[in-house]
N, C-alpha and C positions, 0 to 999 in steps of 0.2 A: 504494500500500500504506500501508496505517496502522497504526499501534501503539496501543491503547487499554489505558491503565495504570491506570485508577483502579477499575477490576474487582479487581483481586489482592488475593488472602485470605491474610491473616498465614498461616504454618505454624508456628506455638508454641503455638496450641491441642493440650492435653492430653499435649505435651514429658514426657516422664522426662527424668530425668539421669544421662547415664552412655553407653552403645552399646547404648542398644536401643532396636531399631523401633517410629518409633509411625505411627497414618494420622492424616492431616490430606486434609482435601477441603472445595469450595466449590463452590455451584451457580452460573452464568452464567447470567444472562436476559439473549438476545438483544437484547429492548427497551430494556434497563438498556444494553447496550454500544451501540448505536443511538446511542442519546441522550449517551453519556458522547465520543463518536466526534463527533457533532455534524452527522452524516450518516449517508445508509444503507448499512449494510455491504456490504461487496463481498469478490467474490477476493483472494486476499492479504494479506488484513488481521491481522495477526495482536491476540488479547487473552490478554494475563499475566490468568491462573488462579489462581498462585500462584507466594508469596514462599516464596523457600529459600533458610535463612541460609546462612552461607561456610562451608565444611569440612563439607558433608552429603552424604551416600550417599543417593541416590535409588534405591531397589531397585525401584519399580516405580510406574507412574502408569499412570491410565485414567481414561475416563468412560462415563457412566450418561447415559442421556437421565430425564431427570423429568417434562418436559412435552413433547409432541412438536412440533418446531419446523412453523413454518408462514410462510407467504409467500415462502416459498423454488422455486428452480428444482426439475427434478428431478435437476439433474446435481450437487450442493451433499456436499461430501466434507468432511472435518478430518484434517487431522494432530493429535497433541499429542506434544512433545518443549520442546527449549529449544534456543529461538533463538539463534542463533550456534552451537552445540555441535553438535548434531543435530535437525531442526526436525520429525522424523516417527520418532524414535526408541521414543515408547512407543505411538504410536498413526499409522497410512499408509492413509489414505484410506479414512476410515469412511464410510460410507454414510449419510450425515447424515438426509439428505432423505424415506431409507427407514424409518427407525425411527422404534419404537413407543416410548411412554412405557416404561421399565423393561429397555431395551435393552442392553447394555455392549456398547464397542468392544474389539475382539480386542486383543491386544499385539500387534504389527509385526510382520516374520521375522527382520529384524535386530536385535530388541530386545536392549538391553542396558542394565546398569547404571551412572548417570554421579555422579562425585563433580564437586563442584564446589566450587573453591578459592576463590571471589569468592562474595558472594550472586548470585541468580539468581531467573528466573521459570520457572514451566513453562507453557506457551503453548497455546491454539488457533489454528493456523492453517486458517484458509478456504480451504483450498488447490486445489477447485475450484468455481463458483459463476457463473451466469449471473447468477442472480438469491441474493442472499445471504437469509438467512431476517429474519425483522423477528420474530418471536415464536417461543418456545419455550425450555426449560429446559436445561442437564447440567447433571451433577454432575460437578466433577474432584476425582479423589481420585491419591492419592500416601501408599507408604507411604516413611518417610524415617528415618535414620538419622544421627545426629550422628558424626563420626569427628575433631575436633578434637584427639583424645589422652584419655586417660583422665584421672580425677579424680586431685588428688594424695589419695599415700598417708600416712597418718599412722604412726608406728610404733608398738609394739606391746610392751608387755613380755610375751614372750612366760610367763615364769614365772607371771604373774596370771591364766592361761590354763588350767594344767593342774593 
């Protein structure tokens, strides 16, 4: 099993400030993680997708196929969750291999929402694959939610008010 880290897409594109949800997503080309891997992907391998700062609510991740993967088995499945926490938590055994460009994987049956107190990654895992794919696109998306605490508050004379 391998880890290939040099795929993960900042999650601070288009941040608000404050507790509200924004999406962040990045495409993965399989070629691109091939090569960053330094070999051909297999089963098990898992690739960081994306970075998630510490103290963020992940309400919900998925992906999109963009280009249809190719040189693949046909038994070639993904999880996506986060490793170490739950590694099939927003997405269990997507049918890689069957999908069309423009495709989205289902959310899990046990999906649920995970905060994470440390930064973190949200992952693909290969999780079944004879033959892993060598070409082809997703997109992962996550929509996320800062929970750090709220801004401080300034005070107010409330008399300049009314």
């Amino acid at each position: 099993m391998a880890t290939i880290t040099t795929l993960a897409g900042a999650a601070s594109a288009g941040r608000t400030v404050g507790a509200v949800p924004y999406l962040v997503d990045v495409t993965v080309d399989f070629a691109a993680a091939a090569t960053a891997k330094g070999s051909a992907l297999a089963a098990a391998d898992v690739i960081e997708a994306l970075s998630v700062p510490a103290n963020t609510l992940i309400l919900n991740a998925g992906m999109e196929v963009i280009t249809a993967l190719g040189g693949e088995s046909n038994d070639t499945t993904f999880d996506l969750g986060v490793t170490g926490v739950d590694a099939d938590n927003f997405v269990d055994g997507f049918d890689a291999d069957a999908a069309a460009a423009g495709a989205y994987a289902q959310n899990a049956a046990a999906f649920q929402p995970i905060v994470n107190a440390t930064a973190d990654t949200i992952d693909i895992l290969i999780a079944t694959a004879t033959t892993a794919p060598t070409s082809g696109e997703v997109r992962v998306w996550a929509v996320l939610m800062n929970v750090d605490g709220r801004p401080a508050r300034t005070s107010v004379d409330r008399e300049q008010l009314a």
